[in-house]
N, C-alpha and C positions, 0 to 999 in steps of 0.2 A: 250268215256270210262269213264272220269270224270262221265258224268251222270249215267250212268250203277253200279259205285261204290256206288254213293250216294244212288241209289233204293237198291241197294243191300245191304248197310248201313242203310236205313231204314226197310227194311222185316228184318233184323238180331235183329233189336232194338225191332221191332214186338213180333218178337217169345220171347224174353229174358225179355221183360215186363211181358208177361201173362206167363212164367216160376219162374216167382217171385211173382207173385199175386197166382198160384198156390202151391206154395210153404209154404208162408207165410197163406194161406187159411188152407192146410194141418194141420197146427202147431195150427191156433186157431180152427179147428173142433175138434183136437187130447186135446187139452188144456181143452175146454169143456167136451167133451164125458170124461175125465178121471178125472174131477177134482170134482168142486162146485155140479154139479146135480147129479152125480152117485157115493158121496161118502157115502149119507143115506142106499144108497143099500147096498154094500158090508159091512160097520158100523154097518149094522144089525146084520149079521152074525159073527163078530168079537165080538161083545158085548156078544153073548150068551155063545159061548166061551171061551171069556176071564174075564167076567165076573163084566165088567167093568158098573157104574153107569151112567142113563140118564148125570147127570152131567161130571160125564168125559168124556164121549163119546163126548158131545155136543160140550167140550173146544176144541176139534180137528180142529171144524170148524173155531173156534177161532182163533185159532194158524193159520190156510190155509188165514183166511180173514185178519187178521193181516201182516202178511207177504206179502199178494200182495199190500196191498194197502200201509204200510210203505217202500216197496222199490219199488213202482210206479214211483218216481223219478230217481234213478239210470239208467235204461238203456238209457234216454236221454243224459246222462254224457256220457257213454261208446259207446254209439253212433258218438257222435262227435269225442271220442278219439280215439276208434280202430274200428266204421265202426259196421253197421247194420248186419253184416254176422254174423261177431263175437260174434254180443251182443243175437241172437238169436242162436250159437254157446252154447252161456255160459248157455241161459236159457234150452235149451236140457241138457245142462250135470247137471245140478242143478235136473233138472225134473228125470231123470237117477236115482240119488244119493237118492231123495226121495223116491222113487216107491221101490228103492232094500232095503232100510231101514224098510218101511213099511211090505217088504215078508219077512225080515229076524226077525222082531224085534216081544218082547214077553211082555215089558212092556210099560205103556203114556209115559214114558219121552222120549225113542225114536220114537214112534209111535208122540208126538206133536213136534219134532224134523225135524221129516221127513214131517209134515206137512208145518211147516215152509220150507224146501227148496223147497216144490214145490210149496207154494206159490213167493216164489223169484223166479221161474223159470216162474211162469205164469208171473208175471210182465215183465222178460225178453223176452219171448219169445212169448208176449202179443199183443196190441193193439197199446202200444208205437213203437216200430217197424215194427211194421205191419201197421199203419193208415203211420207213416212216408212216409218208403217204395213207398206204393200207392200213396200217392202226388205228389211222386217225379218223377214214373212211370207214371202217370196216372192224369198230373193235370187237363188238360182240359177237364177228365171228373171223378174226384175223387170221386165227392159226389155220383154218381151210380157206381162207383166201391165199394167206403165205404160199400154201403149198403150190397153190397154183399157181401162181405169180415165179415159184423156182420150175414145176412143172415146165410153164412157158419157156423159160430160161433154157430149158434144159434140151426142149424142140427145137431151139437155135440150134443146139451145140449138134445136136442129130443128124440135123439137113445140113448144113453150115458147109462140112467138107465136099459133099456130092456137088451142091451148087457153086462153090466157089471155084471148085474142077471144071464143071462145064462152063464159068464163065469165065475162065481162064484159056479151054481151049477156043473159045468161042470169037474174044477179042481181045487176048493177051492175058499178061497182069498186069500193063499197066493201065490197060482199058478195064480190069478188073478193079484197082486201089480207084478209079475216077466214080465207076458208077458205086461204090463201097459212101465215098463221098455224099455225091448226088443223098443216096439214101440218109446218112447221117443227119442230111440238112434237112430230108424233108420232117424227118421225125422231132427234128428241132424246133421245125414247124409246126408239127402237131402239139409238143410238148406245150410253147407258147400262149396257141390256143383254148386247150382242151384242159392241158394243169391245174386244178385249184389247192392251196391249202384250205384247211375244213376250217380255220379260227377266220378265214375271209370273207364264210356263206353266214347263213341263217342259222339262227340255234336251232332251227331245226334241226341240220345236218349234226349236231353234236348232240341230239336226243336221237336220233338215228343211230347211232355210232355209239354209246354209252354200256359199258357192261362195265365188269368188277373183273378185275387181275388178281390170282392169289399174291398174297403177302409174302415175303420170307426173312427169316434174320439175319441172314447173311447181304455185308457188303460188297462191294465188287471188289474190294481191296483180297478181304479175306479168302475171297473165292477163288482169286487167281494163284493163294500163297499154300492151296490145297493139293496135293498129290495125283487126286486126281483129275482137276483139270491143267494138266501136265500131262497127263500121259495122253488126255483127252483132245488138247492143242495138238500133241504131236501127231494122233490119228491122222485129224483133219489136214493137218499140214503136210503129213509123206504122202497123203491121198493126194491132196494139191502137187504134191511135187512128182508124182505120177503122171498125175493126166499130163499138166505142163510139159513134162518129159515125152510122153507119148506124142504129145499133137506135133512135138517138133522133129522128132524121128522117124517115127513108125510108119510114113508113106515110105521113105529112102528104105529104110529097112527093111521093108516088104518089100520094094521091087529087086532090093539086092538080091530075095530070100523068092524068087521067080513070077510074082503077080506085077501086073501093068500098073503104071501109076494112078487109071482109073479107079481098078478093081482095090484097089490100097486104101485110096477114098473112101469107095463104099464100106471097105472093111472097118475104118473110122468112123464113120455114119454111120453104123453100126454098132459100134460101141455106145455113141453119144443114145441112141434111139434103146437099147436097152436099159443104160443109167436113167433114161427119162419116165421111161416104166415103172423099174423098180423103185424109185424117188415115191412115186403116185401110191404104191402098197406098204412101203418101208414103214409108213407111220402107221397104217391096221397092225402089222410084226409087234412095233414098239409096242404097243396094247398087251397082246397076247404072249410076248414074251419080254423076259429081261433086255429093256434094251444095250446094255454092255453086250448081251449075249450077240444081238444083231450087229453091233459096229465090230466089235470081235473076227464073227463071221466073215462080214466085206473085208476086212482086212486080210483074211486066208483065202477069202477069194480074190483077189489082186494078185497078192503071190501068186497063188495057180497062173494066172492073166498074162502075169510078165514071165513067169516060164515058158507059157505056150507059144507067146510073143516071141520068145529069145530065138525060137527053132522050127517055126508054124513055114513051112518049106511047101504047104498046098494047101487049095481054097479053105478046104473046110476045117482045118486046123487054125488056120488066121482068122475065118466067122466063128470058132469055137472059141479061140481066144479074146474075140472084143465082147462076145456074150458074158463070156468068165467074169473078165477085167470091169465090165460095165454093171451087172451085178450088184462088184462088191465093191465099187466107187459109190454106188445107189445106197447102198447098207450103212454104209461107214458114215458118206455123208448127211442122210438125216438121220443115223441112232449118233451121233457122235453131236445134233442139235438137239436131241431130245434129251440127250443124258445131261448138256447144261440145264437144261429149264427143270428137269428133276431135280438134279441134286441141289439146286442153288436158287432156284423160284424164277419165275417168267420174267420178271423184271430186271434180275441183278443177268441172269443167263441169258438175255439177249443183250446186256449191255457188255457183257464179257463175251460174248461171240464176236464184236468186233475186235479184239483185242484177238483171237483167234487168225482174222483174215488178217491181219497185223501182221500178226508172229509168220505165216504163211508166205510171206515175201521170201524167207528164205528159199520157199521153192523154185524162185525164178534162178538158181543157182541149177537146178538139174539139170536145162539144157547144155550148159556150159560146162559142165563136169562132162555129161552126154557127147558134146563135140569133142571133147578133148580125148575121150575113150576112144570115137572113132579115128581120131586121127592117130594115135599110138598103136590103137590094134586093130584098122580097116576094119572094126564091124562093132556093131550095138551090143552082142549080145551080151559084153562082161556088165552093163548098164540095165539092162533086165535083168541079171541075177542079183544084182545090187540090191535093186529096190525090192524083189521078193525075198530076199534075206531080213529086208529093211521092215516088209509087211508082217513076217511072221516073229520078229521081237518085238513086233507092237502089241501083236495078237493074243499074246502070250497071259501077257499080266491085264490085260483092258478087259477079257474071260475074268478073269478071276477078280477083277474090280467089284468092292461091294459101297457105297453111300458114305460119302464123309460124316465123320460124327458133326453137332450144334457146333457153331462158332463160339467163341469166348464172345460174350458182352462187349461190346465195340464203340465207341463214337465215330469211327475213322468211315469219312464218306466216300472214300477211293482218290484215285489220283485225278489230276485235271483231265489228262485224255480222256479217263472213263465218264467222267461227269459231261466231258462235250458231244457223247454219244447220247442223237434224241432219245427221249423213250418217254412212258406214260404210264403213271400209277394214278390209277382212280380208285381209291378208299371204296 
């Protein structure tokens, strides 16, 4: 009988893991589709009617990028304190409070209010508790769960613009931010239900879940005072400051540039649906090649992206440029998380990848620089030579990047931010 309970304790831990990974899956498809990629779309149609300047439009994205990346730290606090349910609990009702703000409200101070809470909501009910989660579910085989868990992520951001178009023409946008709503809560609802932490269940579930993490000598202190994750932050971060840039403009500036605000959509959908591809192959590349060499590459294909971007005047130039651009947003952004966990070991370089999405706030500055170029020179394009100017000084030296030498002998355990980032070493 004994053994009978334990199989029977283990199929229970089974199903209750991948109820949590789909769970949590749900929360970042729904987080994507609703947020960063599909808010240029609906932003379109608010602008016209409310009358609002490239520039204020633009600060929206500001406020959304601001707010995730300044309370990125937060749900690892509330994590420990009241539990992964909760804290993914909190960021559904925050995402709630935003989306009904947005259907109800007529002027930017609530409208960048409400951007603000649902960027706290994506931080909570983000990647923080979600990459946790799966480690703790899922460690002996995290790193291809992760992927899929960004994969999912990344299917949001794909369809995200198409759907939020057709539910925009379908019953506004502000019957678009209600049912945006609606969704948030029910997932909140699922969240509630379905969420467990693993130290909650059976030891089973953590003989389940038990593998061995490589070791490394390096601290998170030390790892961040290294050259190359600097130049390595900055990849990920002009890549952030791209897409961000793009999801806020690049419908206006496609229909300026002769395609329907539909066909602009899809060409965005487009984008996001080949970054979610190449995310899925990026890490066989890291394998088979240097990965500096892959995040390198995306970065020179971006540039290419936002050229084509700057001047794509017909259908198949503007599908050539979200294939481009989407690529080597895929490239950059998983060699640019592999090259931490290389050079710096799985545990200190995922605890330093938050410090990454961190630094990354500054990209909520692109749209606002972005509006400001249109409104001095009626058009985007001096904002896509930017950032392609911006891609290939990245590209440059991250190529020719080779392994930080050993750390110097250290006692220093990092700063407190970094130490309230979960994580998991099992000897």
């Amino acid at each position: 009988m004994t053994g009978q309970n334990a199989l029977s304790d283990l199929r229970s831990t089974s199903r209750l893991r991948w109820t949590v990974l789909s769970t949590v899956s749900a929360m970042f498809f729904f987080l994507n589709l609703a947020t960063f990629q599909s808010l240029g779309v609906v932003l379109f149609k608010m602008v016209a009617e409310l009358h609002w300047s490239a520039t204020a439009a633009g600060s929206s994205f500001a406020f959304l990028g601001l707010a995730c990346g300044f309370t990125s730290p937060l749900p690892a606090i509330t994590i420990r304190k009241i539990g992964s349910r909760a804290t993914m609990c909190i960021g559904a009702g925050l995402l709630v409070a935003g989306f009904w703000l947005c259907a109800r409200g007529h002027d930017l101070v609530t409208f960048y209010a409400a951007m603000t809470l649902i960027g706290a909501g994506f931080s909570f009910g983000g990647t923080v508790p979600g990459v946790y989660l799966i480690v703790g579910w899922f460690e002996r085989h995290s790193a291809r769960v992760i992927g899929f868990y960004f994969m999912f992520g990344a299917l949001g951001a794909a369809f995200g613009p198409p759907i939020v178009d057709g539910i925009v023409r379908a019953i506004g946008w502000r019957g678009h931010w209600l049912t945006m709503a609606v969704a948030a809560a029910f997932i909140g609802v699922m969240c509630l239900l379905f969420v467990r932490d693993i130290a909650e269940e059976a030891p089973a579930a953590r003989q389940a879940g038990d593998a061995t993490h490589p070791t490394t000598r390096w601290t998170p202190r030390q790892a961040i005072m290294t050259y190359q994750f600097a130049l390595i932050a900055a990849a990920m971060a002009g890549t952030m400051g791209c897409v961000t840039t793009l999801s806020s403009v690049v419908v206006g500036h496609l229909v300026k540039l002769g395609a329907t605000p539909t066909r602009a959509a899809f060409v965005f959908g487009a984008l996001g649906l080949t970054a979610t591809l190449v995310k899925a192959l990026a890490g066989w590349a890291c394998e088979k090649f240097r990965p500096a060499m892959i995040a390198a590459a995306g970065l020179l294909l971006q540039m290419a992206g936002n050229i084509l971007f700057a001047y794509a005047d017909t259908a198949g130039l503007q599908y050539l440029a979200a294939v481009t651009f989407g690529t080597g947003w895929g490239l950059t952004y998983v060699g640019g998380t592999v090259l931490l966990v290389d050079y710096f070991g799985g545990a200190v370089g995922s605890r330093i990848l938050s410090v990454v999405w961190l630094a990354s706030s500054i990209a909520a500055g692109g749209p606002v620089l972005a509006g400001v170029v249109a409104d001095r020179f009626g058009t985007f394009v001096p904002i896509f030579i930017l950032f392609g100017v911006l891609m290939l000084a990245l590209a440059i030296p991250i190529w020719r990047m080779r392994p930080p030498a050993g750390p110097e002998p250290s006692e220093d355990a990092g700063s407190v931010l970094l130490d309230a980032i979960p994580h998991r070493d099992v000897a």
